[in-house]
N, C-alpha and C positions, 0 to 999 in steps of 0.2 A: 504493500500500500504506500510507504513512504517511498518505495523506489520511483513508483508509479509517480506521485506527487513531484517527486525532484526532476523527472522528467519534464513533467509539463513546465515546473518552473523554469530550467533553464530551455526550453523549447518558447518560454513565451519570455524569454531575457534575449534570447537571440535574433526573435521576433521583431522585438524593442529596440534593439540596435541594428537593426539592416533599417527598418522605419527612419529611424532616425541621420542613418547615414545619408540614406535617400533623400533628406533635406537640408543635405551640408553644404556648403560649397564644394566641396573634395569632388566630391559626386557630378557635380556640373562638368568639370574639367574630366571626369573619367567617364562621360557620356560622350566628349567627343575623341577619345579614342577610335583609331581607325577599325573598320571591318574587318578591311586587308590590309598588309602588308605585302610589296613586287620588292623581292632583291633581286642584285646581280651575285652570281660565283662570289664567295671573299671576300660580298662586303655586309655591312652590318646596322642595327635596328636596336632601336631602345625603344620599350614600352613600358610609361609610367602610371602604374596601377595608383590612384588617389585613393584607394580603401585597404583597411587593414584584410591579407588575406596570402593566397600563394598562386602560384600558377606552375601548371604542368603543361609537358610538349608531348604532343602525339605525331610523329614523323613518320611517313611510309619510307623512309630507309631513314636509315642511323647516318649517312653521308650526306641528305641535304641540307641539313642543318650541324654544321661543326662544331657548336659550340652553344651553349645556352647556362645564365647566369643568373642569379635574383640576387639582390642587395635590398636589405629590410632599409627602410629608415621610418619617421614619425608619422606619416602620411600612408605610405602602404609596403608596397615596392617595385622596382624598378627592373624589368625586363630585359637584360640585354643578348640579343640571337645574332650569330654567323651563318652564312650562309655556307654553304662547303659548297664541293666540286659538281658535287649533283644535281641536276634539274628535278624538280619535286614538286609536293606541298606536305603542309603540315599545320599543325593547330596549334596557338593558345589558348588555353582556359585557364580564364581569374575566378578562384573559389574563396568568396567573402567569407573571413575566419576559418578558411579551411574547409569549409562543409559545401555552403551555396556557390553552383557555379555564377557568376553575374556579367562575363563576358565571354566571346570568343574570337579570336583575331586569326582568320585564314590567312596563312603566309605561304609564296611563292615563288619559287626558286627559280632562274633562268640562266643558261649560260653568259656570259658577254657576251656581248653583240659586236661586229664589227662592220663599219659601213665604210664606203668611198666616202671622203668629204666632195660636196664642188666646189662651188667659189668660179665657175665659167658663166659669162653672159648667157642669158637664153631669154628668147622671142616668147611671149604668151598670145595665144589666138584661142579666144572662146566664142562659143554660141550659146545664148541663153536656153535655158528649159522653158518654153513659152517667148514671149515677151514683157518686156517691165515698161511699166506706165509710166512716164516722168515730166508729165506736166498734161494740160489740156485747152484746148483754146475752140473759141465759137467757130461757129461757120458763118463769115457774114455778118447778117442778123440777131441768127439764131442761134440761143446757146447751146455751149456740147451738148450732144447727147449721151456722151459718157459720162460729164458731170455730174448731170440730172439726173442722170440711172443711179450712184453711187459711189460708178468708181474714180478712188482715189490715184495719185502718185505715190509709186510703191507697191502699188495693185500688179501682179502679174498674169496678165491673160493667156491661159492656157488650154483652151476648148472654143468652140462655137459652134452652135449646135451641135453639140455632143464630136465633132470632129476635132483632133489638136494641131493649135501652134504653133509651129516649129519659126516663121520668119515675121519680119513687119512688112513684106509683101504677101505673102500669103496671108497673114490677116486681111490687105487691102481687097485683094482677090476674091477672099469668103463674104466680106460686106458689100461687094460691087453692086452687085442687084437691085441691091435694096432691100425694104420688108424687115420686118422684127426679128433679132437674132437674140438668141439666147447666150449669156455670154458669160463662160466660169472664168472665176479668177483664183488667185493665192492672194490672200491676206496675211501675214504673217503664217499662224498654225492653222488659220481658218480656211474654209472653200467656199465661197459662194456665187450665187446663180444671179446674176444682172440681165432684163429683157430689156433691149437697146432697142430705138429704131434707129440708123444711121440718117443725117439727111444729105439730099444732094447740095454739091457744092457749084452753086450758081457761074463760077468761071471757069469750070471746065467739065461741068457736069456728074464729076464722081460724087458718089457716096462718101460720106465720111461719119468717124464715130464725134470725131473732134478732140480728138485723143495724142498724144505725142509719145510714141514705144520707142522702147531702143530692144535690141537682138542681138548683139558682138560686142566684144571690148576685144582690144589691144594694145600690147603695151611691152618692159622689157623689163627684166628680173635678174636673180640670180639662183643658181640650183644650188641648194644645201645640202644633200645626201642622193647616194644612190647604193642602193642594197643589192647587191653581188648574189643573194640567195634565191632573190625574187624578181630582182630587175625593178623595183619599185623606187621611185624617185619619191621627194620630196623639195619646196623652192620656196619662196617668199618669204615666210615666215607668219603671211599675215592676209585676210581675204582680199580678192577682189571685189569691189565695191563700187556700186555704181554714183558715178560721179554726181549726179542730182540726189535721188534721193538715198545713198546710204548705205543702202540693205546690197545685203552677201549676195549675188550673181549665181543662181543654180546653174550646173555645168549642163547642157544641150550635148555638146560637142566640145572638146577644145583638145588644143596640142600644146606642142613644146618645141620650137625650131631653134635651129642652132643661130648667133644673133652677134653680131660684129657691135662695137663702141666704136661711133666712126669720132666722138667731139665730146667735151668734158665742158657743162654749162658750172662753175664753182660756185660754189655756197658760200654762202658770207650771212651775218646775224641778220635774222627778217627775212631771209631769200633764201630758201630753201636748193642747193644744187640741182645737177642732172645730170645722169648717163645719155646721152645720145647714141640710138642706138638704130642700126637694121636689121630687118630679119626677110626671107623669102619664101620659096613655095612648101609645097610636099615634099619635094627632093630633099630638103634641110629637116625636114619634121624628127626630133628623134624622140619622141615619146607620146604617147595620149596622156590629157590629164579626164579626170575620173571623179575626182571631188576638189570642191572649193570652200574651205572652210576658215573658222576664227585666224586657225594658226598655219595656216599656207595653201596651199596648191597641190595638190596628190595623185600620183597615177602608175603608167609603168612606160617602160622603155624600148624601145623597137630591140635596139643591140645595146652589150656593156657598154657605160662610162667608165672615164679613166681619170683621175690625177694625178698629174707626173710628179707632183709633190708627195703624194701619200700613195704609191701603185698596190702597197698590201693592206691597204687604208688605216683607218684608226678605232681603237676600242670608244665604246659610247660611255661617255661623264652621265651619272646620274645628278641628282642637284648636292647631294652627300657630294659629291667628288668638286663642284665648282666653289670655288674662293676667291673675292677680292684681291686682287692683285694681276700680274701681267698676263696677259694671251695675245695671241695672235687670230686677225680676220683675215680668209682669201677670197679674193674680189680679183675681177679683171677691169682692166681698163682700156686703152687704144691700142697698145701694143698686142691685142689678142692673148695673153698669157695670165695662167693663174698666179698670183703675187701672194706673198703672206705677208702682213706690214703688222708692224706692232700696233697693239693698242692695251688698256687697262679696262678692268673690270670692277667700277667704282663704288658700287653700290648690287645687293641683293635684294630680293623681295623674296618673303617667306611665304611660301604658295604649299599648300597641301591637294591641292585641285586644279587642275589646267587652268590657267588664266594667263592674258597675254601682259606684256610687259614685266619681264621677268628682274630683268637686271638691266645698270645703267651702264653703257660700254661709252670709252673717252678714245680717242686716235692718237695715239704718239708719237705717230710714225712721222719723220717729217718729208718723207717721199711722199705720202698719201695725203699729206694736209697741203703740199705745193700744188698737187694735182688736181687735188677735190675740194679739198678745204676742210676735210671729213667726209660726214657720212654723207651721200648724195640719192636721190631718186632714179632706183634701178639699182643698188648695192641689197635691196632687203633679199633677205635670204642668205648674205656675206654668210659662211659659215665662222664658229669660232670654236679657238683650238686654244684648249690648256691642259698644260704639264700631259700633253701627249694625249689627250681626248678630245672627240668632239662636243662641246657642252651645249651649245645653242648657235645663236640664225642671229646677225643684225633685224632689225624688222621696222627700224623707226626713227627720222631725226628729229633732233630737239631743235627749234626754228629759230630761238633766239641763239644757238651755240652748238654751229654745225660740225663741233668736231666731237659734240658726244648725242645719243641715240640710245633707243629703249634697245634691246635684245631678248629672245624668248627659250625659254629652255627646251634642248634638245628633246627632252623624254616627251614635252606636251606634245612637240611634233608628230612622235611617232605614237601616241597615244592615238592623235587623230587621224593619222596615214590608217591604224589598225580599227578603230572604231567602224560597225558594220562589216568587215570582210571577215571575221573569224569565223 
């Protein structure tokens, strides 16, 4: 009976104390503990338990995890795991006071990675998915009929009468007739159905919606990776965007041609630089791109890239491996040739989550600040290279102080090259 009784009590003392932990602050801080944990081979993870308790590992081999440590202190304790030579997974679980599990942290083991850097000029030629509305004007008289229907700039029209999009002549072509069209667009995440009637335009008799689309962009870059395993490229560092209203360019169609710097427009405070730059047909095309997103440009590659600078390329910097202090960008310029020029890496941003604007890179080099002034329009995608990895992409200059520019970390990159293809 008293046994019985002393159960319950410390059964409703332990009760009392997880209650009460779960209103601590501790508790806040050990809610945003990650899910997962992604290592590389070798390197290593610290996970800080805010509640008093322990944690065990469950590994499907004893090699992908090398090493696993807990240090108590007043708060709970502190997790620290290696990775070993093995590709894996394996689990934490934190057991508050030993008994209750109260977390579990999947961790993932992967080889290094190793990719080509670029740093060579390249030609972008895209076709939109539909077309994007960027403006609207009367006919005449008579106001849009696009306007009065709804749609906006930013609006991307991708159907009519249940038929799709592909150009801003074929649009012309589907409303020639005339008569009431049915007309889907993209809204952001939304879809909706607009009934237009087009009217004729009195000086030359066409139909029109009263609408202003655009279809293509074109423009010059830089490629930042090229993956030897898959032939999958990566470039920019950062979307394309359409110049009116903003929004990220779904990809229709696009390539990637091989792209000469024929002229160096230099940057100076308020005046942002430029690569000048050409590019030509199919015959140059060496890759499709595939997706257009936050943090670059993504696709694959007809044949291997190569840099003569790195021919067995370089292992990939997680954000664990990148540090303040010197690296080097490769960027080409008129001479056709990948250059490595010095630069600094002045500042971090502690990002647990892909987000752009990683880090503030400054240019040292004074080859590359005679030439550019810094960082110029048409360098995004500059790769950067420290203590012998590739860590991240120029992707951005600062306009009052063209020799330093935001930079984005390599891992978001290939976060987003992988997102959807697995």
């Amino acid at each position: 009976m008293k046994k019985g009784r002393t159960r319950r009590v410390v059964g409703v003392l332990v009760a009392a104390m997880f209650v009460a932990a779960c209103m601590s602050p501790p508790l806040r801080a050990f809610e945003n503990l990650p899910d997962t944990v992604n290592l590389k081979s070798g390197s290593a993870a610290e996970l800080h338990f805010t509640l008093p308790g322990t944690a065990e590992l469950v590994s499907e081999s004893e090699t992908v995890i090398s090493s696993f440590d807990q240090s108590l202190d007043s708060l709970g304790s502190t997790v620290t795991l290696k990775a070993g030579d093995t590709p894996g997974t394996a689990t934490v679980t934190y057991r508050f006071l030993g008994l209750i599990p109260v977390k579990t942290v999947a961790v993932t083991v992967e080889a290094e990675k190793v990719l080509i850097p670029g740093g060579q000029s390249v030609g972008v030629a895209m076709l939109t998915e539909g077309v994007v509305v960027v403006g609207s004007s009367d006919i005449g008289n008579t106001p849009s009929p696009a306007r009065i229907a709804g749609i906006k700039a930013g609006d991307r029209i991708v159907r009519v009468n249940d038929t799709d999009v592909t150009s801003a002549a074929q649009l012309q072509s589907m409303i020639g007739e005339g008569g009431e069209a049915l007309i889907e667009v993209v809204r952001g995440d939304e879809v909706l159905v607009f009934d237009v009637e087009p009217v004729r335009d009195a000086r030359d008799g066409a139909y029109r919606l009263g609408a202003w689309v655009r279809d293509s962009t074109a423009g010059i870059g830089t490629l930042t990776f090229f993956d030897p395993d898959t032939r999958e490229f990566g470039a920019l560092g950062h979307a394309i965007t359409d110049v009116d209203t903003g929004i990220v360019l779904p990809v229709g169609y696009g390539g990637i041609y091989e792209s000469s710097v024929i002229d160096v427009n230099k940057g100076k405070s308020g005046q942002p630089g430029e690569l000048l730059g050409q590019f030509f047909d199919v015959e140059t095309q060496l890759g499709e791109v595939k997706k257009n997103t936050d943090f670059g440009i993504f696709g694959t590659v007809n044949d291997p890239l190569e840099n003569p600078l790195y021919p067995n390329g370089l292992l990939v910097g997680t954000r664990a491996d990148v540090h303040v202090g010197e690296a080097q960008l490769l960027t080409t310029l008129v001479d056709g040739k990948i250059r490595a020029y010095d630069c600094e890496i002045v500042k971090l941003t502690e990002q647990s989550v892909p987000t752009t604007r990683s880090m503030v890179v400054k240019v040292t080099d004074d080859d590359l600040l005679d030439a550019t002034g810094g960082i110029v329009q048409g360098m995004s995608g500059s790769p950067i290279v420290q203590d012998g990895r590739l860590v991240g992409a120029v992707t951005h200059v600062f306009i009052n102080d063209p020799a330093q520019g935001y930079g984005i970390y390599i891992e978001w990159m290939l976060d987003a090259a992988r997102e959807g293809s697995e």
